[in-house]
KEKE-3310 file (N, C-alpha, C; in steps of 0.2 Angstrom, whole numbers, plus 5000, padded with zeros to 4 digits):
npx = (4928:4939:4946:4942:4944:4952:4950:4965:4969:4958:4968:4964:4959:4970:4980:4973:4968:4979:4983:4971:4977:4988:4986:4980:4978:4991:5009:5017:5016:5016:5010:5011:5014:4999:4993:4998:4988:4977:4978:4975:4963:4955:4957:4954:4939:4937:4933:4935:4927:4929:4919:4917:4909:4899:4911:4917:4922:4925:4926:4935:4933:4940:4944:4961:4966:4981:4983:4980:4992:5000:5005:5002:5001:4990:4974:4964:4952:4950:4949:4933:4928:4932:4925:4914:4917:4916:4903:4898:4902:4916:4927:4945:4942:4929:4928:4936:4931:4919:4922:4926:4917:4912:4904:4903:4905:4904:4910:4908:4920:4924:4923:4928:4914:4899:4886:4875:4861:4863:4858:4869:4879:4887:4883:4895:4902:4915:4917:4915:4924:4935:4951:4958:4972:4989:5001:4999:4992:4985:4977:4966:4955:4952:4942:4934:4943:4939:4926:4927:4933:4922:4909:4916:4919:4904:4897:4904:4899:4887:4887:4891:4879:4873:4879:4892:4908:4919:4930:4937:4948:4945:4952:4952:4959:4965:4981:4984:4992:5004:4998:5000:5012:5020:5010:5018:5030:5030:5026:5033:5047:5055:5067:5061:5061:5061:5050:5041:5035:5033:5017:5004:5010:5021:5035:5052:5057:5042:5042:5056:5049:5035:5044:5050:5039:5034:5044:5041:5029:5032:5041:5034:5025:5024:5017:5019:5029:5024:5012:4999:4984:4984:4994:4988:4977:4985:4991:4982:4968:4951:4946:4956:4956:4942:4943:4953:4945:4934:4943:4946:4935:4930:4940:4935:4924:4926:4929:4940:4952:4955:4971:4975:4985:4998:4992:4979:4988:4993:4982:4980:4992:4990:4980:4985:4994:4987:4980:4987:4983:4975:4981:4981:4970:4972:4975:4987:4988:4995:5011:5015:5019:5025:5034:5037:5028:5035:5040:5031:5029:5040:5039:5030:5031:5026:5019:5016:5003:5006:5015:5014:5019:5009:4998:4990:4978:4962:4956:4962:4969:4965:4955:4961:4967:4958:4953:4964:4963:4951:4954:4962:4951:4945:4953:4957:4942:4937:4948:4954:4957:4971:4966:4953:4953:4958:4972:4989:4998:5012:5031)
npy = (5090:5081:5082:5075:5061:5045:5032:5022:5004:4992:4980:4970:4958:4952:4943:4932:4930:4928:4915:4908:4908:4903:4888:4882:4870:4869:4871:4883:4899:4896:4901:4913:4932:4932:4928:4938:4946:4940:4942:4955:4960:4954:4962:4974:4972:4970:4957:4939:4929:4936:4947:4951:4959:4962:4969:4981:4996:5011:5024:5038:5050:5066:5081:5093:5107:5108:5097:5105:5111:5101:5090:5078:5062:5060:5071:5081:5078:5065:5060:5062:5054:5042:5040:5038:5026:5019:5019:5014:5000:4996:4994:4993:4991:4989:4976:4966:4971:4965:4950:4946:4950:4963:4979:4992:5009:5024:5041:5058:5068:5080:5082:5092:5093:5091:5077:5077:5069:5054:5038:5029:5035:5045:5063:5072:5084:5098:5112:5116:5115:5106:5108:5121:5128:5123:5127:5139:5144:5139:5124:5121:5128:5132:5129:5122:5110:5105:5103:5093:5085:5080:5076:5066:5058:5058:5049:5037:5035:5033:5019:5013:5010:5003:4990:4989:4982:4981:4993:4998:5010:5019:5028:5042:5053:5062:5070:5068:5058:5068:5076:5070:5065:5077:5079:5067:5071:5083:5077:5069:5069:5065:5066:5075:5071:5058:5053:5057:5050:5042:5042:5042:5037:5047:5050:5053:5066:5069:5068:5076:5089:5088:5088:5098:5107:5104:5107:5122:5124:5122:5131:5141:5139:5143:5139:5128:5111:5102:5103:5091:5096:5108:5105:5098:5104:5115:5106:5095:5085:5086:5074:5067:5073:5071:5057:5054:5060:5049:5038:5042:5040:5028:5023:5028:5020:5007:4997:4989:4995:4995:4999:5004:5010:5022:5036:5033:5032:5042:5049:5042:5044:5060:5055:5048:5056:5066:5057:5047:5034:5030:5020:5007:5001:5001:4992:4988:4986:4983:4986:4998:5002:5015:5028:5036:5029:5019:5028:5033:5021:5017:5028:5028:5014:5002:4988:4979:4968:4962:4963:4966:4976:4985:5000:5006:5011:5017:5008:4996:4989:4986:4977:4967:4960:4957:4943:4938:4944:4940:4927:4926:4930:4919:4907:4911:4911:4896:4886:4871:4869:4862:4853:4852:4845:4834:4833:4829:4841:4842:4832)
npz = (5142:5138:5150:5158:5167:5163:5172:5180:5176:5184:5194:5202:5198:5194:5197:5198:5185:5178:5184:5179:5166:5165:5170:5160:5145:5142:5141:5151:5145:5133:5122:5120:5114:5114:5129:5136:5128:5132:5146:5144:5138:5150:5160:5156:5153:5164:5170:5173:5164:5151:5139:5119:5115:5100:5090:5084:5070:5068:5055:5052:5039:5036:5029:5023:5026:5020:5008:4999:4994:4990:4998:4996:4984:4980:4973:4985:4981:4981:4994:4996:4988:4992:5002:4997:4990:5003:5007:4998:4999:4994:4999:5005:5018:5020:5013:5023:5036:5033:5030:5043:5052:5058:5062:5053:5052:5044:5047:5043:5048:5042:5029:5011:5004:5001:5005:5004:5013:5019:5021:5028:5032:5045:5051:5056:5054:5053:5051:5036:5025:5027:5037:5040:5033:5039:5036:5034:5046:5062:5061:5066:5075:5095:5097:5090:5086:5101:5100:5089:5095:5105:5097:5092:5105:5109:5098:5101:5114:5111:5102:5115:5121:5116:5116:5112:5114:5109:5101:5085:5075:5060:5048:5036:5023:5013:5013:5028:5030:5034:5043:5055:5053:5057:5070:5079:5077:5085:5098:5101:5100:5091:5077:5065:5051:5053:5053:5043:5028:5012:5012:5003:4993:4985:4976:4975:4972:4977:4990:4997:4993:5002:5016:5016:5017:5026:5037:5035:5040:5054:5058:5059:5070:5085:5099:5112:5111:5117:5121:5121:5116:5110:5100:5092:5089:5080:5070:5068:5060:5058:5057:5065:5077:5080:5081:5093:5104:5103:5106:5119:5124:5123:5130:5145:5145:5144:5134:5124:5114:5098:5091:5075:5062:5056:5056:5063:5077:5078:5085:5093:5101:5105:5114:5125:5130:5135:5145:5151:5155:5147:5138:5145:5140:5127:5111:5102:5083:5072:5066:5055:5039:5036:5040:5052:5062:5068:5076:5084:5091:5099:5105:5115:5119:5117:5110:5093:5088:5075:5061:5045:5035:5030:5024:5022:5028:5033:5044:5042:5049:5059:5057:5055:5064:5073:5071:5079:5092:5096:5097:5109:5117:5118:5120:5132:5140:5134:5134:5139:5159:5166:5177:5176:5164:5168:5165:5169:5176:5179:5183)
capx = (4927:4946:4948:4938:4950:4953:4954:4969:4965:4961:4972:4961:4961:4977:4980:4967:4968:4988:4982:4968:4980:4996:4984:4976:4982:4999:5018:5018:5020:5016:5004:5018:5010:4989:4992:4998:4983:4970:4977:4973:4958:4952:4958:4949:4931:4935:4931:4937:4926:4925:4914:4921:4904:4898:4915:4914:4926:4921:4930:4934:4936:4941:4951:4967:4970:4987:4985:4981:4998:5003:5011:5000:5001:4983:4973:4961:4945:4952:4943:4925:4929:4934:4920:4906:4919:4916:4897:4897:4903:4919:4935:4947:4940:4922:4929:4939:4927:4915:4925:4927:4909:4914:4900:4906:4900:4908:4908:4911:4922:4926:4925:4925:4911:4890:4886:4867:4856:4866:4859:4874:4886:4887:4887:4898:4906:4917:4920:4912:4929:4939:4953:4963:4979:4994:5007:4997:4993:4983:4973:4958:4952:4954:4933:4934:4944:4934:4919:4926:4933:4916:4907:4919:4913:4893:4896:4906:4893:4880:4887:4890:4872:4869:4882:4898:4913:4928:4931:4943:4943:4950:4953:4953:4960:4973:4987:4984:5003:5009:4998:5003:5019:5020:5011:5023:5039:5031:5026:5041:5054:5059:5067:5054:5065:5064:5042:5038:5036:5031:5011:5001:5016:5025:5041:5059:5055:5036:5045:5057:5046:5034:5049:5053:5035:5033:5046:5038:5023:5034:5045:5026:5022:5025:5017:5023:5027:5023:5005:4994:4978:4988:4998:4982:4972:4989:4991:4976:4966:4945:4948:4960:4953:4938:4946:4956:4937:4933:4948:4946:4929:4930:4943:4931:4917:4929:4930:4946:4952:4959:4972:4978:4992:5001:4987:4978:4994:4993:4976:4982:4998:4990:4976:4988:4998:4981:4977:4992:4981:4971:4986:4980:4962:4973:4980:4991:4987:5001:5018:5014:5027:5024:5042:5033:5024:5040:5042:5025:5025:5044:5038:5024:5033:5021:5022:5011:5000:5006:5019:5011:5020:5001:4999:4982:4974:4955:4955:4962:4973:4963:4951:4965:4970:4954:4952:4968:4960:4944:4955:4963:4948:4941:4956:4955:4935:4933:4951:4952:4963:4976:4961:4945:4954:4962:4979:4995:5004:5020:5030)
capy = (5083:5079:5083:5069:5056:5039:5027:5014:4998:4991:4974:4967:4952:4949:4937:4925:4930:4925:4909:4905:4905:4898:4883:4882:4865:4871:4876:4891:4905:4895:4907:4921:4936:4929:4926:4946:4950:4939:4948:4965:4958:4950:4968:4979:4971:4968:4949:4931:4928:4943:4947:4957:4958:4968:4974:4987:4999:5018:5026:5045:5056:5074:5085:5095:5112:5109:5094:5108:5112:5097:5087:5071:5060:5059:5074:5082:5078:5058:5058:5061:5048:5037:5040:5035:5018:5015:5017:5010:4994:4993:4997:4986:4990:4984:4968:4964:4969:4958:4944:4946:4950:4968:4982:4997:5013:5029:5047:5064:5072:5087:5083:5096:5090:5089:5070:5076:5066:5048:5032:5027:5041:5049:5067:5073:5088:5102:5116:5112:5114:5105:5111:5126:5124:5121:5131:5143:5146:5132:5120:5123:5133:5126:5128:5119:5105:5103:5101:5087:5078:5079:5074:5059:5054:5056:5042:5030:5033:5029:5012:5007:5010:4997:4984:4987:4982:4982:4997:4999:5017:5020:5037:5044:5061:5064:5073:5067:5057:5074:5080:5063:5065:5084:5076:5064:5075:5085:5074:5060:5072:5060:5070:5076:5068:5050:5055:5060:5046:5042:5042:5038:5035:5053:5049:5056:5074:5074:5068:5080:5094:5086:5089:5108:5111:5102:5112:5127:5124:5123:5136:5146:5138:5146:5137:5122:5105:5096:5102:5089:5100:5115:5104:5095:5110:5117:5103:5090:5086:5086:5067:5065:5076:5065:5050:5058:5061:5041:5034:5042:5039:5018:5018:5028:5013:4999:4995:4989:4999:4993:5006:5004:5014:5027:5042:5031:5030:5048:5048:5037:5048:5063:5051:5044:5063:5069:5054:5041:5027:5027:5016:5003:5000:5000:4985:4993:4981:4980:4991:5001:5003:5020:5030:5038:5025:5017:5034:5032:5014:5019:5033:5025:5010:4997:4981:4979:4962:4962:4968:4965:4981:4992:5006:5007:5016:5015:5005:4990:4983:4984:4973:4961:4960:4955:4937:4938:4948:4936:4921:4926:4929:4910:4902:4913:4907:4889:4881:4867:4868:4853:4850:4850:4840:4827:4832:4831:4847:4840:4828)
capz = (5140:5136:5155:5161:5172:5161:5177:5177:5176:5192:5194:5208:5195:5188:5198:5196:5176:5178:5185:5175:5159:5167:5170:5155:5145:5139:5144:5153:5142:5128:5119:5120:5117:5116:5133:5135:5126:5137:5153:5144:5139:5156:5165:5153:5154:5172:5171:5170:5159:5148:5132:5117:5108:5093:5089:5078:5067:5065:5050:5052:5035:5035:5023:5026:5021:5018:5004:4992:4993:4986:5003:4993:4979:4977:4975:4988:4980:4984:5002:4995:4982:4994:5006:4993:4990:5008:5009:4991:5002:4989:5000:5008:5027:5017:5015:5030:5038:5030:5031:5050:5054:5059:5059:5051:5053:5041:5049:5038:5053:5040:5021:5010:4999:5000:5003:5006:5021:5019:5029:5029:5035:5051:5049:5060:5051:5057:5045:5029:5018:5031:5042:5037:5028:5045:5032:5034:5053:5065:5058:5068:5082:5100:5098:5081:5089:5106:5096:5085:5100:5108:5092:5093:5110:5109:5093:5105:5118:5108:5102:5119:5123:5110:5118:5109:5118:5107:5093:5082:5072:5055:5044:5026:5022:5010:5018:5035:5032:5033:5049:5057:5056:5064:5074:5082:5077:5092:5104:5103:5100:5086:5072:5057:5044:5056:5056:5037:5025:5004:5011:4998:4987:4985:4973:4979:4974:4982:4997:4997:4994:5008:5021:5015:5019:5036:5041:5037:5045:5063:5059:5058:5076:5092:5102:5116:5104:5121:5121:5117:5114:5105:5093:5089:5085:5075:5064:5065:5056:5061:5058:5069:5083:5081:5081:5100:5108:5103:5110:5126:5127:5121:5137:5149:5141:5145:5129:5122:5108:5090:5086:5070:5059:5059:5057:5074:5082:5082:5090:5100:5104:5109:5119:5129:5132:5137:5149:5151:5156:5139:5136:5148:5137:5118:5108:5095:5078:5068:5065:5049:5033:5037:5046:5059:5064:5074:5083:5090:5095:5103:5113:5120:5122:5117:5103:5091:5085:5069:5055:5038:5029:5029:5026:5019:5036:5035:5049:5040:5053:5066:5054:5051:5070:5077:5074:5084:5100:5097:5097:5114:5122:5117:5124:5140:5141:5132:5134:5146:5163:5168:5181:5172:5158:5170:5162:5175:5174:5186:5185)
cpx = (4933:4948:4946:4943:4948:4956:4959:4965:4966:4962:4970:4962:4966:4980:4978:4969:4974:4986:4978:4969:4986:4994:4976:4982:4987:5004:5016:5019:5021:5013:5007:5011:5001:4990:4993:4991:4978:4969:4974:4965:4951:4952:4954:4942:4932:4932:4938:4936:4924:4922:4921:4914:4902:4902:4912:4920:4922:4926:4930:4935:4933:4946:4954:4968:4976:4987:4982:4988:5002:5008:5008:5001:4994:4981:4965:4955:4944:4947:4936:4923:4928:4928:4913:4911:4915:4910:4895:4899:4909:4925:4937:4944:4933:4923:4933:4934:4922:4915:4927:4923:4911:4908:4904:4903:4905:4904:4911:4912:4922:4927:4924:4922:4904:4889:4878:4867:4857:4863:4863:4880:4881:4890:4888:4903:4909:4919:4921:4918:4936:4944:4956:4971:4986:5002:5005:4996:4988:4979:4965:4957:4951:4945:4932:4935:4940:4927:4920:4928:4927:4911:4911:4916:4909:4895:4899:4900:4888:4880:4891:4885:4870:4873:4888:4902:4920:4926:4938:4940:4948:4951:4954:4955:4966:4977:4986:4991:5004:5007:4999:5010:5020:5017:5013:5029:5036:5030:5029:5044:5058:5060:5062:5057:5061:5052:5039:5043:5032:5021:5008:5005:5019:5035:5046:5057:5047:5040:5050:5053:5041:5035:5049:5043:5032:5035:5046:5035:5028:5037:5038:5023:5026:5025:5020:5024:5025:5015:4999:4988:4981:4993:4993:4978:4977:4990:4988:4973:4958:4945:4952:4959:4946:4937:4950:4951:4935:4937:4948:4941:4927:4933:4938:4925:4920:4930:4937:4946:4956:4965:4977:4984:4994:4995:4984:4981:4995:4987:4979:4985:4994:4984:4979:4993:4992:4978:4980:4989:4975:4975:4985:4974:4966:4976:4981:4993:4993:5004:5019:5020:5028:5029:5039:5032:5028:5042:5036:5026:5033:5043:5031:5025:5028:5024:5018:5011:5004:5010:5016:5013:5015:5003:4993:4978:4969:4953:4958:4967:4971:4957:4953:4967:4966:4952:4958:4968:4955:4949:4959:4957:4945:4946:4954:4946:4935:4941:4950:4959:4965:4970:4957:4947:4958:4968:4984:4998:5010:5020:5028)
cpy = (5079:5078:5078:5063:5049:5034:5023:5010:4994:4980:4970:4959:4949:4946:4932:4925:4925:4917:4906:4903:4901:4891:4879:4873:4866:4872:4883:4895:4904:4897:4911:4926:4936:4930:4932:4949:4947:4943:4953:4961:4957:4958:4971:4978:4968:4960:4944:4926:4934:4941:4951:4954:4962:4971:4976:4991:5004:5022:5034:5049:5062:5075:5089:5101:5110:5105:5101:5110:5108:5092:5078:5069:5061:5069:5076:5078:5066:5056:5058:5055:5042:5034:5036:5028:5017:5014:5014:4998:4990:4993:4992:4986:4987:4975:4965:4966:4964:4951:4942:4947:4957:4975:4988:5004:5021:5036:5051:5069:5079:5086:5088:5094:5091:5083:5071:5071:5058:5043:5028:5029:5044:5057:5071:5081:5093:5106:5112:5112:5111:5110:5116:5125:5127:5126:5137:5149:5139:5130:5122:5126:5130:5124:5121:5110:5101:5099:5094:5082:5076:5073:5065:5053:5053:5049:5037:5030:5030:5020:5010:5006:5002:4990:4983:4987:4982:4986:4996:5005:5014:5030:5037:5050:5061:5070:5070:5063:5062:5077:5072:5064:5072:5082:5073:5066:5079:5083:5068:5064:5068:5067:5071:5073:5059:5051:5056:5052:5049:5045:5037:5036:5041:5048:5053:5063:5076:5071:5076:5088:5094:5087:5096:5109:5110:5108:5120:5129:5124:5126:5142:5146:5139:5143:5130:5116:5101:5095:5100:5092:5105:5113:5101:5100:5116:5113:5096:5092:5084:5078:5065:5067:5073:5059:5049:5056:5053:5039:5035:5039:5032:5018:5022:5023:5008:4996:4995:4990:4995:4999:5001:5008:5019:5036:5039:5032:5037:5053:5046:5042:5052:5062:5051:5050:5064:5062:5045:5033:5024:5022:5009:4996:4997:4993:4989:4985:4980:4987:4992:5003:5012:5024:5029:5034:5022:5022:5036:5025:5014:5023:5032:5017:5004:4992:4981:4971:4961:4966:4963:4971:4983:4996:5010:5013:5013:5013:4999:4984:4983:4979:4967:4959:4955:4949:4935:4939:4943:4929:4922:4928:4922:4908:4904:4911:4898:4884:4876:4870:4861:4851:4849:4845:4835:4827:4833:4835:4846:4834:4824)
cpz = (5140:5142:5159:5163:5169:5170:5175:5179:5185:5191:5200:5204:5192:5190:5198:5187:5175:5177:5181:5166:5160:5167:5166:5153:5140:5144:5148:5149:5134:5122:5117:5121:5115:5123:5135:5136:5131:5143:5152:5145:5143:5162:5160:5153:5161:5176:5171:5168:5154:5141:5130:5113:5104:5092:5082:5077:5064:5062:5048:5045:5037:5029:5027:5023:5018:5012:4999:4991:4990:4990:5001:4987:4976:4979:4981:4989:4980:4990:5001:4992:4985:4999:5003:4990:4997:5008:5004:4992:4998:4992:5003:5015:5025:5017:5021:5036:5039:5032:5037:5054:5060:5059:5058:5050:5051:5043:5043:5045:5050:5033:5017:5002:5004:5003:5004:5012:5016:5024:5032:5031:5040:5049:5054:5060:5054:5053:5042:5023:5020:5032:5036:5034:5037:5041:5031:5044:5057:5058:5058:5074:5087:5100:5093:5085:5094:5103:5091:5089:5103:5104:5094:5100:5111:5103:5095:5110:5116:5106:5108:5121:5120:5110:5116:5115:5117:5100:5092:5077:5066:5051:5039:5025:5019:5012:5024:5037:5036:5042:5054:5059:5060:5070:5080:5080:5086:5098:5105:5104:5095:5079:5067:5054:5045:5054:5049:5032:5017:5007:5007:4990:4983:4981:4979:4979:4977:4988:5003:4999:5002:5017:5022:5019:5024:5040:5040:5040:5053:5062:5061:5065:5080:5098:5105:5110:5110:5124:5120:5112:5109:5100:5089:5084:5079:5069:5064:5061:5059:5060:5065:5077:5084:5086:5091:5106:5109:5107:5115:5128:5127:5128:5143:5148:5144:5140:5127:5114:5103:5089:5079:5067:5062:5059:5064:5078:5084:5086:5094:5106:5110:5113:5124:5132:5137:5143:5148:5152:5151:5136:5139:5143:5129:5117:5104:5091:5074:5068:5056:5044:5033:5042:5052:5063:5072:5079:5088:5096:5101:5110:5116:5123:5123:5111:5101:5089:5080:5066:5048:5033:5026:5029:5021:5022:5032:5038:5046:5043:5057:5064:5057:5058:5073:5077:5079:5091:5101:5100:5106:5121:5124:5119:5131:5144:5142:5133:5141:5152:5163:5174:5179:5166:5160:5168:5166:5171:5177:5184:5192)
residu = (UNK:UNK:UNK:UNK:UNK:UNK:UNK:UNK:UNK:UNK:UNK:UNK:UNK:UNK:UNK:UNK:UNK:UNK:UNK:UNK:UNK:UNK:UNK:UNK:UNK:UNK:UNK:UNK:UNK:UNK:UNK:UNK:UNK:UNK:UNK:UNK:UNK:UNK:UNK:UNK:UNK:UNK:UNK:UNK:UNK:UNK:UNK:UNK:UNK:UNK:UNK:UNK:UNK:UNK:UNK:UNK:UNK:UNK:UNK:UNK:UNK:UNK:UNK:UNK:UNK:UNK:UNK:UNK:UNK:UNK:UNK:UNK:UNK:UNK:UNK:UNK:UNK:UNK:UNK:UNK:UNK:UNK:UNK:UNK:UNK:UNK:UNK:UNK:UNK:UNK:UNK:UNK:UNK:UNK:UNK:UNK:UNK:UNK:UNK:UNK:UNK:UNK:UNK:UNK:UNK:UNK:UNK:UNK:UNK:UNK:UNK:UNK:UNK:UNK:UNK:UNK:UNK:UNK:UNK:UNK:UNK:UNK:UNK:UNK:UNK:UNK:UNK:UNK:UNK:UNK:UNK:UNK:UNK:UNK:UNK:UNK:UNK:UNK:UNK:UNK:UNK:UNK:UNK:UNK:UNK:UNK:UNK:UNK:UNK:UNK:UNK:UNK:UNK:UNK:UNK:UNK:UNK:UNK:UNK:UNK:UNK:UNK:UNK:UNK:UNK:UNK:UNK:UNK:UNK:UNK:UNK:UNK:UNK:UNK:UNK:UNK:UNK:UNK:UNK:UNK:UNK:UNK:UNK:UNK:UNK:UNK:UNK:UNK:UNK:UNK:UNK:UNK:UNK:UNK:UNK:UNK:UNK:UNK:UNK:UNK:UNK:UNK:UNK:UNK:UNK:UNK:UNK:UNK:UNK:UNK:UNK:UNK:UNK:UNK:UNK:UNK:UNK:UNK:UNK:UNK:UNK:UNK:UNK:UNK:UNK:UNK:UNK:UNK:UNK:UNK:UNK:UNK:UNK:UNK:UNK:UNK:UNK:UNK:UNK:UNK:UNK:UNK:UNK:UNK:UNK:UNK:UNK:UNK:UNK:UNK:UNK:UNK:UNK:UNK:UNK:UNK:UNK:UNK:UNK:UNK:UNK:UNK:UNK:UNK:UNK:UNK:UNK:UNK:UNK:UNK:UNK:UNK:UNK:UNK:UNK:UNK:UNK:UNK:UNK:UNK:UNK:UNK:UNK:UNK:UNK:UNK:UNK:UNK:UNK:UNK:UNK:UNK:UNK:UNK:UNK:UNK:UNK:UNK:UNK:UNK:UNK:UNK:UNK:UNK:UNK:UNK:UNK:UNK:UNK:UNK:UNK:UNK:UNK:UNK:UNK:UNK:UNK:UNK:UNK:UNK:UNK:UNK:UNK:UNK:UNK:UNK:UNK:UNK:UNK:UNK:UNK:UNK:UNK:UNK:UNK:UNK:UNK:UNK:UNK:UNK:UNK:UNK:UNK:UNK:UNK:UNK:UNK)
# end
């Protein structure tokens, strides 16, 4: 499934797009980066006049073996909690969504919790007391993982059946800072220290401690640090392998993707290891208060919409972005040209 060839984008149009923003009624280049985004925009739905309709935002929780060790501030039993917030319609992704006319749709990738037969949750689950503890030995099984990537893509397939055109994901799993930053310590090569942050608000000494037991967990790993699938399955988390499966499968849709913080970014990561031109489909929403996060958007070599110091996750910058995607599709649509609006563009 992960094997599957994300096409690049084909640039048949990016000349016509070019022109039909340059000659829109503004300066050249007056938009800065809106005018960026409409090219993607305009290349990702393959038009010149594209849609992005029924965006939607799908919210992965799993659990982490590892936070029973103590790599969070909050305890474990935090992500089930947080999970009956979301369906409860109380959390901050519930309102930003809301407020942005957003549908929202919360999966149980791996929580270790009951929620019984919900009409409101997607149950998606992958080992019932989520992943393994990563200080221990893998996280998950390469079966364990395949299976939650997969699972990830049938729930994207399904809402493009129903017309979705632009997702954005989110996630909930206390500890998942910790498998985030492992993470992207081994697919940037950016030091651990520069990649391990506070999280959900870890004082000096959980920090510390935090650090001591990262670098346990890789002194414990053998395997390649440059192998997307095999660091995934060593220290993701069933959210996150999820989340992996969706993002490929939005950019084989044409859908243009929301990524969000730093727990997305490392979806994102080893997305775009696993299939370079998944990079072509994403907008990266804001630059998270979260270390790490910089060492993704460095070694992927991209910018993000937005710096707001988040570090919420949920999906809540891909919320907070999208009137700003919306708004670069409406100029690229409904602005006038210097022709149609009789305005000399020369002297």
């Amino acid at each position: 499934m992960h094997s599957l060839a994300i096409p690049p984008l084909d640039r048949s149009l990016e000349t016509e797009l070019r022109h039909k923003i340059d000659n829109k009624t503004k300066p050249p280049g007056s938009l800065g980066r809106l005018e960026d985004l409409a090219l993607q925009i305009g290349l990702v739905r393959g038009s010149l006049t594209p849609t992005l309709n029924q965006p939607h935002i799908v919210v992965f929780a799993g659990d982490h073996g590892a936070a029973r060790a103590g790599i969070s501030a909050f305890p474990q039993e935090v992500t089930w909690q947080m999970v009956e917030n979301f369906l409860a319609g109380g959390a901050a992704i519930n309102v930003f969504a809301r407020a942005n006319g957003i549908t929202l749709t919360v999966v149980d990738a791996g929580v270790a919790h009951d929620f019984g037969v919900r009409s409101n949750l997607v149950d998606a689950k992958v080992g019932a007391g989520g992943t393994a503890s990563y200080l221990d030995g893998a996280a998950m099984t390469a079966a364990q993982r395949d299976t939650a990537m997969a699972r990830g893509a049938d729930i994207v397939a399904k809402l493009a059946a129903t017309g979705c055109e632009v997702i954005g994901f989110g996630e909930m799993g206390i500890g998942n800072t910790a498998s985030a930053a492992l993470l992207t310590h081994c697919l940037t090569d950016a030091p651990l220290d520069d990649c391990v942050g506070r999280g959900t608000g870890l004082d000096d000494t959980g920090l510390a401690r935090k650090k001591v037991l990262l670098r346990q967990a890789l002194s414990r790993y053998a395997g390649s640090r440059h192998d997307a699938l095999a660091v995934l399955a060593q220290f993701g988390g069933f959210e996150v392998a999820m989340m992996t499966g969706a993002m490929l499968a939005a950019a084989r849709q044409r859908m243009l993707v929301l990524v969000d913080g730093f727990i997305c970014g490392a979806a994102a990561l080893v997305a775009a290891r696993l299939q370079p031109a998944f990079l072509d489909y994403a907008a990266f929403c804001h630059a998270s208060a979260e270390a790490g996060h910089r060492s993704q958007l460095a070694a992927l070599n991209v910018a993000p919409l937005m710096s707001l110091d988040l570090r919420l996750g949920e999906g809540t910058g891909a919320a907070l972005a999208w009137p700003l995607v919306r708004a670069a599709g409406a100029f690229l649509n409904e602005m006038a040209s210097f022709e149609s609006a009789n305005v000399s563009d020369k002297l």
